[in-house]
C-alpha positions as CSV (number, residue, x, y, z in Angstrom):
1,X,-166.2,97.0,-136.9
2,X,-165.9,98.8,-134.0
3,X,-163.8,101.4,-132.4
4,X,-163.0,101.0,-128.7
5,X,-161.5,103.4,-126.6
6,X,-159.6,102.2,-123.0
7,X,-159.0,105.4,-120.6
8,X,-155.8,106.1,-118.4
9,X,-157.6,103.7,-115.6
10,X,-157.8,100.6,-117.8
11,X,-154.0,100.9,-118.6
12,X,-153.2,101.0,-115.2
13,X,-151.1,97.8,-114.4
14,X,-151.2,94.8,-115.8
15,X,-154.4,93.5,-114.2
16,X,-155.9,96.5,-115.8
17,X,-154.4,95.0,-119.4
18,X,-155.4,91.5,-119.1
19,X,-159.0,93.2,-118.3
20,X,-158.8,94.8,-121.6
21,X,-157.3,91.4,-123.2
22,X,-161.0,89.7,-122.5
23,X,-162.6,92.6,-123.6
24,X,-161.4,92.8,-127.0
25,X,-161.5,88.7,-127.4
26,X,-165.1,88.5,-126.2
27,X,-166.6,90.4,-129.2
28,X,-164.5,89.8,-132.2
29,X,-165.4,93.1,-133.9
30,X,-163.7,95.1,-131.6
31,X,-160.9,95.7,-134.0
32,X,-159.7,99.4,-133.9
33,X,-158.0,100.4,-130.0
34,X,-157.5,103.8,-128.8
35,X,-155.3,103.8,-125.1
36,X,-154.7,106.8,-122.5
37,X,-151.4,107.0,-121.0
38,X,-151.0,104.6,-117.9
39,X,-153.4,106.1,-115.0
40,X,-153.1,106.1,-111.4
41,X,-153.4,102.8,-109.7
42,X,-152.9,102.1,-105.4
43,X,-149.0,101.8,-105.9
44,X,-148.6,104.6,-108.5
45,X,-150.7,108.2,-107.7
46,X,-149.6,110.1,-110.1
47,X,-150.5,109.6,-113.6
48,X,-148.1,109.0,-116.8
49,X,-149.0,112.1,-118.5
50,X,-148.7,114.3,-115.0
51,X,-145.0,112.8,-114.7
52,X,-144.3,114.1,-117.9
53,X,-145.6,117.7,-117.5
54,X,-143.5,118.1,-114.0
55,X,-140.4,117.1,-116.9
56,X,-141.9,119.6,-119.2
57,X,-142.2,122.8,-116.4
58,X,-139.1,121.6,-114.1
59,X,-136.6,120.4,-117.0
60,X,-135.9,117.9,-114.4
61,X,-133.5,114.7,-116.4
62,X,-134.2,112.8,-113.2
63,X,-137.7,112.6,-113.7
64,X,-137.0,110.5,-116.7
65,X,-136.2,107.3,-114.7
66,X,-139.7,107.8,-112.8
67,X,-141.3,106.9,-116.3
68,X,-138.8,103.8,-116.6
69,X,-140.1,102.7,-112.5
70,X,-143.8,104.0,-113.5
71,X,-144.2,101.3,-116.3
72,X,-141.1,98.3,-115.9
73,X,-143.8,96.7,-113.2
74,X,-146.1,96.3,-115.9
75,X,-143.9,95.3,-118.2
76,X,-142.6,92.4,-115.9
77,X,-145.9,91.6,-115.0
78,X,-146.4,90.7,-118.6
79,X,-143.4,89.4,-119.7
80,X,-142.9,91.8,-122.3
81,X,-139.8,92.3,-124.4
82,X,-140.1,95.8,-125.3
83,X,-137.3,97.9,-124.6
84,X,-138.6,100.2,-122.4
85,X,-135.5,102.0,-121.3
86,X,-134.2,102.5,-125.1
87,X,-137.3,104.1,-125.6
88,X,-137.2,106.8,-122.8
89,X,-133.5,106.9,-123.7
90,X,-134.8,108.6,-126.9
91,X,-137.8,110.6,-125.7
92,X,-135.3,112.1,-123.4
93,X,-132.7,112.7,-126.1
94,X,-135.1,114.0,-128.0
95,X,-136.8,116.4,-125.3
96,X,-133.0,117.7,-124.3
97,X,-132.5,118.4,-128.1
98,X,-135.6,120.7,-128.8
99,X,-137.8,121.1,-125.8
100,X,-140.6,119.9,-127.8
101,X,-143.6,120.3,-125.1
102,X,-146.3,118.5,-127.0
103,X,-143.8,115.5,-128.3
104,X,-142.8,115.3,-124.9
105,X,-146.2,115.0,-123.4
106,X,-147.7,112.3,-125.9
107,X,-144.9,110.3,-125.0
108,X,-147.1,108.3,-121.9
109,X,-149.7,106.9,-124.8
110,X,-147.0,106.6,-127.0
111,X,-145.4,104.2,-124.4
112,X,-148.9,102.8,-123.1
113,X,-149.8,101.7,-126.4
114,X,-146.5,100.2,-127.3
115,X,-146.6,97.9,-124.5
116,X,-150.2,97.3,-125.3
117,X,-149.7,96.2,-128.7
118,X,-147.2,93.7,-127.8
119,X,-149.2,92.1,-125.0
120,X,-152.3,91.4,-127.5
121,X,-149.6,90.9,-130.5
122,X,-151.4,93.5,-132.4
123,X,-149.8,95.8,-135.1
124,X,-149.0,99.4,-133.2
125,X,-149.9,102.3,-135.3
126,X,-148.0,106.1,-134.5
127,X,-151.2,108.8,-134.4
128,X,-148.9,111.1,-135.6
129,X,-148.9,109.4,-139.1
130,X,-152.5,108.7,-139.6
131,X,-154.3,111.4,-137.3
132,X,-153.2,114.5,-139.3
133,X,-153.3,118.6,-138.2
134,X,-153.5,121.6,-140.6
135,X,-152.2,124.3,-138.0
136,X,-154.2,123.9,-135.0
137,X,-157.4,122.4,-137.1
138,X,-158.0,118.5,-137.5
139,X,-157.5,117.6,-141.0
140,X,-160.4,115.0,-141.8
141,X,-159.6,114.6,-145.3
142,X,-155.6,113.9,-145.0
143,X,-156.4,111.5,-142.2
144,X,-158.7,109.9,-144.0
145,X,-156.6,109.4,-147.2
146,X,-153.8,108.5,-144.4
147,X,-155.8,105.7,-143.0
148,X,-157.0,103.7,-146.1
149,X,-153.9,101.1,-145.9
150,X,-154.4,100.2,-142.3
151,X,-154.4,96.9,-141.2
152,X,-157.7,95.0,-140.0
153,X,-156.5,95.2,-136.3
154,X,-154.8,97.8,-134.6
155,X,-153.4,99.7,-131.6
156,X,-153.5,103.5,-131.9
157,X,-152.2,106.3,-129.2
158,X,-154.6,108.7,-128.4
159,X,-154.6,112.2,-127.3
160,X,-152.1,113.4,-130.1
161,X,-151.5,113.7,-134.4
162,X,-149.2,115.0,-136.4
163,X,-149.3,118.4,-138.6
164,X,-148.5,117.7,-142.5
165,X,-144.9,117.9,-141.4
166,X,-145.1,114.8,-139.3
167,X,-144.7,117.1,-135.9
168,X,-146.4,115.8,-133.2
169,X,-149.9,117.8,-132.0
170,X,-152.2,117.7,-128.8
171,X,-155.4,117.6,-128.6
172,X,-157.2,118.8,-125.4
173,X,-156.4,116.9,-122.4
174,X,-159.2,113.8,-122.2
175,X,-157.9,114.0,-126.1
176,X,-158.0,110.1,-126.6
177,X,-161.8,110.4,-126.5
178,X,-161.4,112.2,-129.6
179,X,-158.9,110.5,-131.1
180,X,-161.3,107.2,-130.9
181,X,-164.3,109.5,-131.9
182,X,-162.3,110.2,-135.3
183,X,-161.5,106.7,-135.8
184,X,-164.8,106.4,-135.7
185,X,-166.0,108.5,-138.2
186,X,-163.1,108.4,-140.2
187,X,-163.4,104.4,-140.6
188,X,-167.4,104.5,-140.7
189,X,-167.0,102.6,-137.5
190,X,-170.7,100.8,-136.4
191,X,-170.2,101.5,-132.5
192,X,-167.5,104.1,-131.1
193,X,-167.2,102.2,-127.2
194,X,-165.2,104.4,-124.6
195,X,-164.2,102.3,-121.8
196,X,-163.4,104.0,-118.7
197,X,-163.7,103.4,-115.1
198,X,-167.6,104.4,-114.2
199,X,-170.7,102.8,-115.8
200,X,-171.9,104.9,-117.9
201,X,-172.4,108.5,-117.5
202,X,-174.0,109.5,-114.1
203,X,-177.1,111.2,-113.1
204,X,-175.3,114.2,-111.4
205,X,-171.9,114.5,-110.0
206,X,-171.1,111.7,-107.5
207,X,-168.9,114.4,-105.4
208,X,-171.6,115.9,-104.8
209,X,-174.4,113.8,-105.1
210,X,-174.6,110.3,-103.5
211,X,-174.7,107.7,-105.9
212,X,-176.6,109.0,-108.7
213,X,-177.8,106.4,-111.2
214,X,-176.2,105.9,-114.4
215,X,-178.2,106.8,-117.7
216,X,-179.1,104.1,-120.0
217,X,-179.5,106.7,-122.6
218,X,-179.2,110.3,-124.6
219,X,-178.9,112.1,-127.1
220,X,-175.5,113.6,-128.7
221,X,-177.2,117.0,-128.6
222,X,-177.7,116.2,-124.3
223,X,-174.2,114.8,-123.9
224,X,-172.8,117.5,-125.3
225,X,-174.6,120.1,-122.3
226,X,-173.1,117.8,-120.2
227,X,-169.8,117.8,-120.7
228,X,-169.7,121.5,-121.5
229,X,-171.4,121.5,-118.2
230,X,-168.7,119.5,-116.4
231,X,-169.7,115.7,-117.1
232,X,-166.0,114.3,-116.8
233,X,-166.6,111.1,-118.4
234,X,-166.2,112.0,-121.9
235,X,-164.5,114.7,-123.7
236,X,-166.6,117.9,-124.8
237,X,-165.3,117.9,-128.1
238,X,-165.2,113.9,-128.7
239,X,-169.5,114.5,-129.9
240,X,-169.2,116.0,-133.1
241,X,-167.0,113.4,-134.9
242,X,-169.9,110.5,-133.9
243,X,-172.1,112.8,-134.2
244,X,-171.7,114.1,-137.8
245,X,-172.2,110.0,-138.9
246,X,-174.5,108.9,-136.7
247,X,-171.9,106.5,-134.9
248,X,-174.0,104.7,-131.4
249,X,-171.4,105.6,-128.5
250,X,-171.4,103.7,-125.7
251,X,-169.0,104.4,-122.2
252,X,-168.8,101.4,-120.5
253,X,-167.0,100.6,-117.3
254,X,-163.3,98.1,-118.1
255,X,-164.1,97.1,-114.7
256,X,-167.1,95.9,-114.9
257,X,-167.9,95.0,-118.4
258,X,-171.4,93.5,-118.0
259,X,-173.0,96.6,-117.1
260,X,-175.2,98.0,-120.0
261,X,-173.2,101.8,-119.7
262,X,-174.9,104.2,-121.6
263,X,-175.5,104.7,-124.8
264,X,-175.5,107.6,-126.6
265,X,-177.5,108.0,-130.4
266,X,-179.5,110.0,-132.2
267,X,-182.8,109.2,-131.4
268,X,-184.5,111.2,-128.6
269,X,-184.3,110.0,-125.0
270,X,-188.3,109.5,-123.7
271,X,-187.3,107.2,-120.8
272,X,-188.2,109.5,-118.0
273,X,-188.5,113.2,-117.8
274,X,-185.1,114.7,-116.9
275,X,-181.8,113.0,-118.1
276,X,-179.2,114.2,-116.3
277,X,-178.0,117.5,-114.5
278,X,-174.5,118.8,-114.4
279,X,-173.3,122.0,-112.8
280,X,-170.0,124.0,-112.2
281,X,-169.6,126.9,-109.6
282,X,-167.7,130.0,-109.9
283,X,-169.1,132.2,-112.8
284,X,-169.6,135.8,-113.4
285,X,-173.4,136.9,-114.1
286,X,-173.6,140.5,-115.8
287,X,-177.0,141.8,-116.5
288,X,-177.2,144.4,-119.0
289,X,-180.4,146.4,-119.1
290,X,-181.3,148.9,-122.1
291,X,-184.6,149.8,-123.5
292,X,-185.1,148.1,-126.6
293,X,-181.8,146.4,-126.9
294,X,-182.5,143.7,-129.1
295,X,-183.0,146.4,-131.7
296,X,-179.4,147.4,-130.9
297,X,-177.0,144.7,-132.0
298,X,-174.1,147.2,-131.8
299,X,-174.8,147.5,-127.6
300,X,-174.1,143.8,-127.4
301,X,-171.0,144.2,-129.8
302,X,-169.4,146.7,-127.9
303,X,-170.7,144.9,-124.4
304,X,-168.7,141.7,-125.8
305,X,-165.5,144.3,-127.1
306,X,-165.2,145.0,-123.3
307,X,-165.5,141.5,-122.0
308,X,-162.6,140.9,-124.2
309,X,-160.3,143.4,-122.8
310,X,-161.2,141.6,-119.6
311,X,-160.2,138.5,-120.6
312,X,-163.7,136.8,-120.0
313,X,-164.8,133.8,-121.6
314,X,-168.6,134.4,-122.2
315,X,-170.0,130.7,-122.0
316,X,-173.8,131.8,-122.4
317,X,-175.7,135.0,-123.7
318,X,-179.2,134.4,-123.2
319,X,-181.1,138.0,-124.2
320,X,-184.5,139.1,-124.5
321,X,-185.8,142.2,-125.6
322,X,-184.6,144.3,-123.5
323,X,-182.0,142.7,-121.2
324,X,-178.4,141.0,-122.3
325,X,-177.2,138.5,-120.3
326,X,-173.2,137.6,-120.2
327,X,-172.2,134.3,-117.9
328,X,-168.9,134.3,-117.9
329,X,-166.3,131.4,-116.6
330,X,-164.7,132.5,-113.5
331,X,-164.8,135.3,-110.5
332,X,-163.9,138.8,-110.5
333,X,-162.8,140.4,-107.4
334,X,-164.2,143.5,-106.0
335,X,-162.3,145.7,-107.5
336,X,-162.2,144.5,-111.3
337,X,-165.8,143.7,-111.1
338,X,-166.0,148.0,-110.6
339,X,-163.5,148.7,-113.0
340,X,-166.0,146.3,-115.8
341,X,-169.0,148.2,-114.1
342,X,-167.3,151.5,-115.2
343,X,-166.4,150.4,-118.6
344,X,-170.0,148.7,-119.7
345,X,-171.7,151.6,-118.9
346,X,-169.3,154.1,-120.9
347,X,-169.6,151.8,-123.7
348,X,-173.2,151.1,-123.6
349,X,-174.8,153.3,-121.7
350,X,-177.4,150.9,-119.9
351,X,-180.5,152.2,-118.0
352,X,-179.5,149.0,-115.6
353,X,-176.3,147.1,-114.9
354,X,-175.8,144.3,-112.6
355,X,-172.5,142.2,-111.9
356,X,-173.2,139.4,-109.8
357,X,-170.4,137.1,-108.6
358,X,-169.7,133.6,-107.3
359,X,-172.4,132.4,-109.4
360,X,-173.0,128.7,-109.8
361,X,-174.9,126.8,-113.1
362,X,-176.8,124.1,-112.8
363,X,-177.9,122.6,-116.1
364,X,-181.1,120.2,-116.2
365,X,-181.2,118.3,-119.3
366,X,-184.3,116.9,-120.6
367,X,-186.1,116.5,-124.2
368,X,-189.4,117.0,-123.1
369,X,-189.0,120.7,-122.0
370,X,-190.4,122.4,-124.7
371,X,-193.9,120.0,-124.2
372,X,-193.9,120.0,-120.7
373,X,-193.5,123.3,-119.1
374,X,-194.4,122.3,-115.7
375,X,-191.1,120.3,-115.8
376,X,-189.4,123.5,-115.7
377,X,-191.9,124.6,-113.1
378,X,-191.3,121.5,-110.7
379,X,-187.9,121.7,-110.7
380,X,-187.3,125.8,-109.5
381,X,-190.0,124.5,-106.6
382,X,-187.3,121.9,-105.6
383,X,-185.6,124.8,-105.2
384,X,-187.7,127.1,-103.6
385,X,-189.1,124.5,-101.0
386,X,-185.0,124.1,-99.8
387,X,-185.3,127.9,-99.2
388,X,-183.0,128.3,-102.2
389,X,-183.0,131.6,-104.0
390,X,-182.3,131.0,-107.5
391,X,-180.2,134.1,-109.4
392,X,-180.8,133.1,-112.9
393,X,-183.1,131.0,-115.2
394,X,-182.7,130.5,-118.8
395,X,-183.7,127.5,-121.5
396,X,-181.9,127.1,-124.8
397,X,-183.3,127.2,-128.1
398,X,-182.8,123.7,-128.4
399,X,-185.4,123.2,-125.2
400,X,-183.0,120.6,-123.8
401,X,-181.4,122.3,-121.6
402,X,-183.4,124.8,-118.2
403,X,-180.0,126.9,-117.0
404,X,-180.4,127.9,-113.6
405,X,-178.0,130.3,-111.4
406,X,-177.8,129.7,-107.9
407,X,-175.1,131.0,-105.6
408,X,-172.1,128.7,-105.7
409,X,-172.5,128.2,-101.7
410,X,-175.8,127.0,-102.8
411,X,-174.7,124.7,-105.4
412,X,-174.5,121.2,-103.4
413,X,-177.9,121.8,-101.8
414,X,-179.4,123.0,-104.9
415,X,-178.2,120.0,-107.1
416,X,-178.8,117.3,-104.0
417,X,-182.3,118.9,-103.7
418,X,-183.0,118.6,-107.7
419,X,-182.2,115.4,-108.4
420,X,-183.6,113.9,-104.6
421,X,-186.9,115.2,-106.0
422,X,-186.6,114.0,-109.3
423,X,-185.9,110.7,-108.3
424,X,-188.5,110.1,-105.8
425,X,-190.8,111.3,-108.5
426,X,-189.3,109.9,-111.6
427,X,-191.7,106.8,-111.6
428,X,-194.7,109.3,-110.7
429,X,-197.4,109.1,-113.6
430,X,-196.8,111.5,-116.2
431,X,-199.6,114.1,-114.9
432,X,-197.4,114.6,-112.0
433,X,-195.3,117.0,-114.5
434,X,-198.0,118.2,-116.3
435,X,-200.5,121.3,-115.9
């Protein structure tokens, strides 16, 4: 059996669903469907779920017969029967009677996947009664026992569950990724498929980078740097459910359902010598210098007590013996960037302190860092022969991942100049990356 996933652009309009139609009849073990909310298409740019959230921060009733005109085209299209108005009748009774944010932004996949069902005449099943929340953590073991009476076939909502009370509960947004990706665990599913709009997951960013080649395959461990790293194709936190089993994941494109996509397993990725690189700009680089401070875990306590009253989000902490590094998400202006200065060094009392700004990442995946050094080498002389000056380096325990800073007005040459160079080299002989 296999659990497939169709994103906010493969719900569309109806072209979109009769795509998805062939899909699902041309391998019969697709069995187990997942659906976004209705995406943007040329005579609709605003997405299902955004229409929604302008209802949930305007308390706007007239928005409500925007969701009606988003979907009745499809619905005619199709020649459905489903009552499309009694149902955002409700929603909207419902949403004037409690304000419920997260009921009223699951509606779009709830309505998505209601027409869905209809059109492939396939039972529709409420995620709030099978995908189950204990507080703000996923419940595995009462979805599981919630799921043993399901039929064969089914349509599923993603992006939302329901606590033990049967109230409805978001997951992060991108959350029907891991709504499929607990389907797939939770039914020991043989392939999780995630069908969106791209071929497979890209080389680098195609905003930034011309278009990059898709990546027949990786590792869970190298899809999970990146997405952290900005990857939008699959949700961050959609890994760890396939993961934990094993489950093959493969993101295929709804348009264009001969191409291979990528797949995504356990087994390590030796096709070539760099995977993928991913990057994000606009982080806050402090370096914290103290003699002996790996010796001095309470220094880095108290250097993380301060971040906190900052409100920083520390997304790496590479150290050595004595330096700690914190890369924080976002930019601190001038002024709070002194005011952190002034508190770091009262509370640790460095011998050095640096606070750089406008910081960009660039994350290089590959599996063969750790045996071949020079790949690390080759890549900061891309950088160097663009007259780049790189801020920061760091690889991960793991030795899949070589973090490098640049500055974020660097960051499209930097990545253009990094994967240019790896591709005219890629089909070099090996010694080209060796000593």
């Amino acid at each position: 059996m296999k659990v497939c996933k169709f994103g906010g652009s493969s719900m569309a309009n109806a072209n979109q669903f009769n795509k998805v139609k062939a899909i699902l009849k041309a391998d019969p073990k697709r069995q187990v469907v997942v659906v976004s909310a209705a995406g943007k298409d040329p005579k609709h740019p605003v997405k299902l779920t955004d229409l929604l959230l302008r209802i949930a921060a305007s308390d706007d009733d007239a928005l409500f017969a925007a969701i009606i005109a988003r979907l009745a085209p499809l619905k005619s299209a199709l020649h459905l029967h489903y009552d499309l108005e009694a149902a955002v009748a409700t929603i909207k009774a419902t949403w004037d009677a409690d304000h419920d944010h997260d009921y009223l932004v699951s509606r779009g996949e709830f309505l998505t996947a209601n027409l869905l069902a209809e059109y492939l005449a396939w039972p529709f099943l409420d995620a709030r009664d099978y995908l189950k929340f204990n507080g703000d953590t996923f419940d595995a073991a009462a979805s599981a026992a919630a799921l043993k009476t399901v039929p064969t076939h089914f349509i599923m909502p993603g992006f939302y569950g329901g606590d033990l009370n049967g109230k409805i509960h978001l997951m992060p947004r991108g959350g029907s990724d891991i709504s499929g990706a607990w389907l797939a665990n939770l039914l020991d599913a043989e392939l999780y498929e995630n069908w969106t709009d791209v071929s497979g997951i890209l080389m680098a960013d195609p905003r930034v980078v011309h278009a990059p080649q898709a990546i027949t395959k990786l590792t869970y461990a190298e899809l999970r740097e990146l997405t952290f790293m900005g990857a939008a194709v699959f949700q961050a936190d959609a890994v760890q459910p396939v993961r934990a089993k094993g489950i093959p994941t493969r993101i295929l494109n709804t348009n264009a359902p001969q191409d291979p996509g990528t797949l995504v397993e356990r087994a390590t990725n030796l096709d070539g010598p760099l995977t993928g690189i991913a990057g994000r700009r606009h982080y806050t680089v402090i370096t914290l210098k103290r003699y002996q401070l790996a010796a001095h875990l309470e220094v880095i306590q108290q250097a993380l007590a301060v971040m906190k009253t900052y409100h920083l989000k520390v997304a790496y902490m590479p150290t050595s013996i004595d330096t700690l590094n914190l890369i924080c998400h976002g930019t601190l202006e001038a002024t709070a960037r002194h005011d952190l200065a002034a508190d770091l060094v009262a509370a640790c009392a460095p011998d050095d302190l640096e606070i750089q700004a406008n910081i960009a990442l660039i994350s290089t995946i590959s599996p063969r860092l750790a045996k071949r050094p020079a790949i690390a080498g080759r890549l900061l002389a891309y950088l160097d022969d663009n007259n780049i000056p790189v801020r920061l380096v760091s690889q991960n325990s793991g030795d899949t991942n070589l973090l490098i800073g640049v500055a974020s007005t660097d960051y499209a040459r930097a990545l253009n100049a990094i994967y240019q160079n790896f591709l005219h080299t890629r089909n070099a002989p090996e010694p080209y990356f060796g000593t």
